[in-house]
C-alpha positions in Angstrom: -44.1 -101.8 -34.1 -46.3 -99.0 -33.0 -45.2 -97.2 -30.4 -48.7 -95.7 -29.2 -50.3 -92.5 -30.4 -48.5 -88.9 -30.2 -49.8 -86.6 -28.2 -50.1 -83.5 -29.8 -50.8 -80.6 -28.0 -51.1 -78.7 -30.8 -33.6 -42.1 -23.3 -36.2 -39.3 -25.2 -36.8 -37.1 -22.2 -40.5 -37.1 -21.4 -42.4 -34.4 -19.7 -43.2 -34.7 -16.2 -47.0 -35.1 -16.0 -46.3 -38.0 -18.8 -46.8 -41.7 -17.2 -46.3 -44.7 -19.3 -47.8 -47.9 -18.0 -46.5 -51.2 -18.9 -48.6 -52.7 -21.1 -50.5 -50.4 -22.5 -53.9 -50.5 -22.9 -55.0 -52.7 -25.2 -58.3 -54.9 -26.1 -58.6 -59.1 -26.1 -58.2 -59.3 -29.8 -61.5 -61.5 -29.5 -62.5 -60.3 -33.4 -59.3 -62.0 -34.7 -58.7 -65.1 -35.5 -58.3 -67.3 -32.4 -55.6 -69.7 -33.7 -54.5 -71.2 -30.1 -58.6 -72.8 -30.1 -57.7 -74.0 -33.6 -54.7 -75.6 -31.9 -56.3 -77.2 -29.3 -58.6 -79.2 -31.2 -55.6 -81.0 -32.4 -56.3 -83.5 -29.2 -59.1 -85.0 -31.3 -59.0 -88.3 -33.0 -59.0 -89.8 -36.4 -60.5 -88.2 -39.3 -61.7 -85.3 -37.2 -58.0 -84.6 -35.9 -56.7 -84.6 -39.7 -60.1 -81.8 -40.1 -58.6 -79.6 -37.4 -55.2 -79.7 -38.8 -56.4 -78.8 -42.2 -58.4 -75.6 -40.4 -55.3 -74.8 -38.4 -53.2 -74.8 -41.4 -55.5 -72.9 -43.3 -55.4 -70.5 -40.4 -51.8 -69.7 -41.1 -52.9 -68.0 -44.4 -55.3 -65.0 -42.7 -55.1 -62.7 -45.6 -57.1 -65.6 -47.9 -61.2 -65.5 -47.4 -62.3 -69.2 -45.7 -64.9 -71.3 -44.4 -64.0 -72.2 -41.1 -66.2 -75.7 -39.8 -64.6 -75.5 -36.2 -65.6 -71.8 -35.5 -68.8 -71.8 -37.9 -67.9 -68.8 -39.2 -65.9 -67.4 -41.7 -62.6 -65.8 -41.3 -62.5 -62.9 -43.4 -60.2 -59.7 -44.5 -60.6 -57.6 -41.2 -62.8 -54.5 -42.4 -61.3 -50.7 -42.4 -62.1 -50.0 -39.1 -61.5 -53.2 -37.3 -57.9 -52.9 -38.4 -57.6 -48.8 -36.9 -59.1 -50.7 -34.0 -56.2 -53.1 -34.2 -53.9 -50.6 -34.6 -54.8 -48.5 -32.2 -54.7 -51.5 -29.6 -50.8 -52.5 -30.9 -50.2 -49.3 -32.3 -46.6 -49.4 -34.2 -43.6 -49.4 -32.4 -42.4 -46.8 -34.7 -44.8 -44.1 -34.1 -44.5 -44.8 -30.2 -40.5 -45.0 -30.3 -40.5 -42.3 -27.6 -42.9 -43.8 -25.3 -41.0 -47.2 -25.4 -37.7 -45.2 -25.0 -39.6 -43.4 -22.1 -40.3 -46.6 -20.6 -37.2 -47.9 -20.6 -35.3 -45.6 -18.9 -32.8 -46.3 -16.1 -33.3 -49.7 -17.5 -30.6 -52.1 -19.9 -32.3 -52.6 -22.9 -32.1 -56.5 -24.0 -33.0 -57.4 -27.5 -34.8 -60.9 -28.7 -34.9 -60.9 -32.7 -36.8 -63.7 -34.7 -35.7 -64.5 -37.9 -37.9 -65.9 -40.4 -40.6 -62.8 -41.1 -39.0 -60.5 -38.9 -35.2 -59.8 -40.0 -35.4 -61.7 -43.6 -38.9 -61.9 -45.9 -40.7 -65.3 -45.6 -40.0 -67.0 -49.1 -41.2 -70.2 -51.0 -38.0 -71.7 -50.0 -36.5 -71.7 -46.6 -33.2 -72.6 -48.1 -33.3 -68.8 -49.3 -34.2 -66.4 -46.8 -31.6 -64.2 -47.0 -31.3 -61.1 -44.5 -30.5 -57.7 -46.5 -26.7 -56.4 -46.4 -28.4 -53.2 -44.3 -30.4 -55.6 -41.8 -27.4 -56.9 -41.4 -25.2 -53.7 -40.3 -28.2 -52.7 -38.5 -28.6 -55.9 -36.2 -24.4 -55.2 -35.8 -24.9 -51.9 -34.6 -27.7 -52.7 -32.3 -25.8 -55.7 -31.3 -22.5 -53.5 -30.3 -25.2 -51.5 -27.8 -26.9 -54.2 -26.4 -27.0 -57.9 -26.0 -29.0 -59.4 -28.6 -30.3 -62.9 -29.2 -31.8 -64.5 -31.8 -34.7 -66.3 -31.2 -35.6 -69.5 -34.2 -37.1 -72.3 -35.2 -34.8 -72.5 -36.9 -31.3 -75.3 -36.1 -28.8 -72.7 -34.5 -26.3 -73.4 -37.0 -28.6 -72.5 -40.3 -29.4 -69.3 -38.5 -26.1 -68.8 -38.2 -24.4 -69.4 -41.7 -27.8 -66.7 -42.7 -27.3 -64.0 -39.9 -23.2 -64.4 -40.1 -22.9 -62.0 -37.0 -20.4 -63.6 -33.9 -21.4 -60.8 -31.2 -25.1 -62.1 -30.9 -26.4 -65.5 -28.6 -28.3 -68.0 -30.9 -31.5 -69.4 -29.8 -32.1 -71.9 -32.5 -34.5 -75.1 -32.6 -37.6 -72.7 -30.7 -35.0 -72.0 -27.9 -33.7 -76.1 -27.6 -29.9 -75.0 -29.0 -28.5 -72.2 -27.2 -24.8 -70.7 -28.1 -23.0 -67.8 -27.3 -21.1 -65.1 -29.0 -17.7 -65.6 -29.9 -17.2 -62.3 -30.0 -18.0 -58.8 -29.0 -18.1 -55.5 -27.0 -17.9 -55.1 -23.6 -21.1 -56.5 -22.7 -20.4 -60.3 -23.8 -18.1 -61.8 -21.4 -17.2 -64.8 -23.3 -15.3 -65.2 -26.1 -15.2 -68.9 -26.9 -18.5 -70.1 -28.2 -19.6 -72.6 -25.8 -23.2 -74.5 -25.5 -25.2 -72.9 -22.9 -28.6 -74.8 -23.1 -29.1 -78.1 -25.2 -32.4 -79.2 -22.7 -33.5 -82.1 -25.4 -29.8 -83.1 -26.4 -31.9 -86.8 -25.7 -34.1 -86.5 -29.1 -31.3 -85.9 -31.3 -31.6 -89.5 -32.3 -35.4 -89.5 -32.8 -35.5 -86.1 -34.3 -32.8 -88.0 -36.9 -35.4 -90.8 -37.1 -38.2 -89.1 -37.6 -37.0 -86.4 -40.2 -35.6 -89.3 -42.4 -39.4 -91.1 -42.4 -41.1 -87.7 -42.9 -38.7 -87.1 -46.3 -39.6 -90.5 -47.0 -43.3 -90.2 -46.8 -43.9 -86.9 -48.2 -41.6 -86.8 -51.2 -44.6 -87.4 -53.8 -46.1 -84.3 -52.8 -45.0 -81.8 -55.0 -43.8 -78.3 -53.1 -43.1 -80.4 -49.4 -40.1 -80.1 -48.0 -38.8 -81.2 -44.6 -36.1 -79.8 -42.7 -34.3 -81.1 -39.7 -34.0 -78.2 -37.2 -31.6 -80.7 -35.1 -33.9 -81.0 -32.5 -37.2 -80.3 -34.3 -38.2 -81.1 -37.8 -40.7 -79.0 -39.9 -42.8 -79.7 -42.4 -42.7 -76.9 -45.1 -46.3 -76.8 -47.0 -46.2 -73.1 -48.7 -45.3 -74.4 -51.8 -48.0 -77.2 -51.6 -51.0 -76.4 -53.2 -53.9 -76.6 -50.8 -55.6 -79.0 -52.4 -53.0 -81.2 -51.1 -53.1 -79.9 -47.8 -54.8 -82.7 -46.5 -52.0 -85.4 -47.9 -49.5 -83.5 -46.2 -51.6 -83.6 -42.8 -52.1 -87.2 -43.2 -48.5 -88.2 -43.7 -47.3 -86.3 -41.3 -50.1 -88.1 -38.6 -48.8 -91.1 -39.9 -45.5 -91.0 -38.9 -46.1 -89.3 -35.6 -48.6 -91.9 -34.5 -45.3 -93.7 -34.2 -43.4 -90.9 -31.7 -45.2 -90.3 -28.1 -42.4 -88.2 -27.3 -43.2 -85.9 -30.1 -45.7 -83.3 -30.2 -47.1 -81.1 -33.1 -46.9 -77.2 -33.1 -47.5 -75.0 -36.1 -45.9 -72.0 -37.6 -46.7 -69.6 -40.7 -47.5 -72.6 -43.6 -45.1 -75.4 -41.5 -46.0 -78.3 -39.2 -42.9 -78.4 -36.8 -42.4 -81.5 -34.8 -40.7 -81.2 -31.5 -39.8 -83.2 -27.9 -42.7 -83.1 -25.6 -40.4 -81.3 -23.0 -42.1 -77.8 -21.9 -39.4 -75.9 -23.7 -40.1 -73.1 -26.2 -39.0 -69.4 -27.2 -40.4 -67.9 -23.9 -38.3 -70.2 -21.7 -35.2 -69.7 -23.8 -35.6 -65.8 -22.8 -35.7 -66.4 -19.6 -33.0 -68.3 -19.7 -31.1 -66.0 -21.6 -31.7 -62.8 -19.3 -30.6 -65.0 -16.9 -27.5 -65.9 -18.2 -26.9 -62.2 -18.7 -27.5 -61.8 -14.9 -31.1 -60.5 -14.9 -32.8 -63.0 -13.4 -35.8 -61.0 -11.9 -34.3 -58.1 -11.9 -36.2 -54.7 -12.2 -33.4 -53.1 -14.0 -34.1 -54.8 -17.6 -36.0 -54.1 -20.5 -36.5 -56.9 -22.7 -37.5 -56.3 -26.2 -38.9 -59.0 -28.3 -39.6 -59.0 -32.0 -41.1 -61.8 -34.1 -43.8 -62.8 -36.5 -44.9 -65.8 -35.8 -47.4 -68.0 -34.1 -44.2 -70.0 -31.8 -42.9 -65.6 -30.7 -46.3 -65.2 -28.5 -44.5 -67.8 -25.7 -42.0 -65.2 -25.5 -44.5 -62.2 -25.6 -46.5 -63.9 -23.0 -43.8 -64.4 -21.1 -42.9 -60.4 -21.4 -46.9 -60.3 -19.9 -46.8 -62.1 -17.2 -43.6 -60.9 -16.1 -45.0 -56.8 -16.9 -41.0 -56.3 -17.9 -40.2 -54.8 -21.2 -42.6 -55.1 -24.5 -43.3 -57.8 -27.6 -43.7 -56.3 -31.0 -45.8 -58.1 -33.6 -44.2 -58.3 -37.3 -47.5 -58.3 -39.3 -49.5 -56.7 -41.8 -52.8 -58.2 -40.8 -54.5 -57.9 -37.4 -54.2 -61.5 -35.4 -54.9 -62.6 -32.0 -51.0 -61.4 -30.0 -49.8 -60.8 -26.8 -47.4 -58.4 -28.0 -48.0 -54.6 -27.2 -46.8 -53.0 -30.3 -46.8 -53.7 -34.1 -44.6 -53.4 -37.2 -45.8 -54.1 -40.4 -42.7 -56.1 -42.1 -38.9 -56.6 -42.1 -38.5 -53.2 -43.5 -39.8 -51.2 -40.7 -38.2 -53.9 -38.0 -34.7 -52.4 -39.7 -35.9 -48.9 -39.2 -36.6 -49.6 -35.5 -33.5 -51.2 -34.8 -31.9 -48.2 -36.4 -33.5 -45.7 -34.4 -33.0 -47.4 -31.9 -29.0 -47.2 -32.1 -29.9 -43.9 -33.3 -31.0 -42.9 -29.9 -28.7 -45.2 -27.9 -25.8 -42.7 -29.4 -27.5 -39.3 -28.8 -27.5 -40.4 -25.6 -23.9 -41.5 -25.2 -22.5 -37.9 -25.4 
């Protein structure tokens, strides 16, 4: 029985006469690829729907040269001097550690980490991102300075068993399966780990449902793979070659059709199925800082750091509010409303280690 169509919205001390703003200036990223128009026209029907899925998914692969029907143009390698221009507009967090510091002081420094792209490499499989022994220590250190979260698609307990650290909050399922740290300095008050935000505990059973029929119906394309993120299921296609693209698409609109209560959003090369409840990584920091006790407070500075397409509701979040920064994990320029850039999980471990660096200095 059909159950209607889905809808498918797809502290350094600074000189005196040195003022930070918050954000710095930056330009509207209107050369880049504008993926959230890609999303949009997701709301269309029929063959032209399955079109603009098969753009937006080849959207999620800027570094390849494409024909792009919905824009009319092609999306290209940025030239030379658009990316300095990029640069300069989200210049990297590394090379501006010292304003950051600078504008962060007085303030208690919260940190949001993504996972996937940001504290392990992306990889063919998702069973095997793996975090490095020394991202590892350094996500501890920062960790026994300042609350930290981590931020996922990811079901909180797969992050966990990756990340293995008991003194950070988990934000898995985009933010829909919030835990605690069972352990910790001074900061973390509690030391049982209890659930503090399950907002779509109601879908567990469709998400169940609906991860089953998607296994089902994709298993003859070779390199698919579904995960069940608990409440969210995605729909791996990096290993698919694109020719098949569209058989992934159409499977995937196939069984959704069946779900109104499940919408499609899109990651780097996944399809992610989630509850239609307005619920994603920006509200999970909110609610996070507020469990920490800053609800609008001046006296915070949130950092977030992520890769991917599902981090820019928690850097527009960090926008709106004009409190603390976003930094963009990405070697290519994109359309962001993060401030600052790092090019890959490398240089995210250096930042968090100067960062610890610093917090010590200014200890004694």
């Amino acid at each position: 029985m059909t159950k209607n169509n889905a809808v498918v919205p797809i502290e350094i001390p600074v000189p005196a006469s040195q003022h930070y703003s918050y954000p710095p200036p930056r330009g509207t990223d209107t050369k880049y690829p504008n993926y959230k128009k890609l999303l949009n026209q997701l709301e269309l029907g029929g063959a032209n729907k399955i079109n603009s899925w098969l753009e937006s998914m080849r959207a999620s692969s800027p570094t390849q040269i494409r024909q792009n029907s919905i824009l009319g143009s092609s999306l290209v390698m940025p030239l030379e001097d658009e990316t300095d221009e990029w640069i300069e507009e989200h210049p990297s967090a590394l090379f501006k550690f010292e304003q950051i510091m600078a504008m962060s002081k007085g303030k208690k420094i919260v940190m949001f980490l993504d996972y996937d792209g940001t504290l392990s490499p992306i990889v063919d499989d998702p069973d095997h991102a793996y975090m490095s022994e020394a991202m590892r220590e350094a996500v501890r250190d920062v960790a026994m300075h300042f609350p930290t979260a981590i931020v996922s698609g990811r079901c909180t307990d797969k992050v966990l068993s990756f990340v293995r650290l008991k003194e950070l909050y988990y934000a898995g399922s985009h933010g829909m399966d919030i835990v605690g740290p069972t352990k910790g300095p001074k900061h973390i008050k509690s030391k049982t780990k209890e659930v503090l935000c399950q907002p779509a505990s109601e879908f567990l059973p469709i998400i169940e449902e609906i991860s089953k029929a998607l296994i089902e119906k994709t298993k003859m394309i070779p390199g698919a793979k579904v995960e069940n993120n608990k409440f969210c299921v995605s729909v791996h296609y990096r290993c698919v070659d694109e020719m098949k693209w569209d058989a992934v698409a159409e499977q995937v609109k196939s069984v959704l059709n069946e779900y109104p209560k499940l919408r499609l959003t899109q990651g780097r090369k996944v399809l992610e199925i989630r509850p239609t409840i307005k619920w994603n990584k920006g509200n999970a920091l909110e609610f996070l800082l507020e469990t920490l006790g800053y609800a609008d407070s001046s006296e915070v500075f949130p950092v977030y750091i992520g890769d991917d397409r599902t981090d820019e509701d928690a850097f527009k979040v960090l926008c709106e509010k004009e409190q603390g920064i976003g930094i963009l994990v990405s070697k290519v320029p994109k359309e962001t409303n993060a401030c600052y850039s790092l090019r890959e999980p490398g240089e995210v471990k250096e930042f968090l280690q100067e960062l610890v660096q610093w917090k010590r200095s200014n200890e004694h």
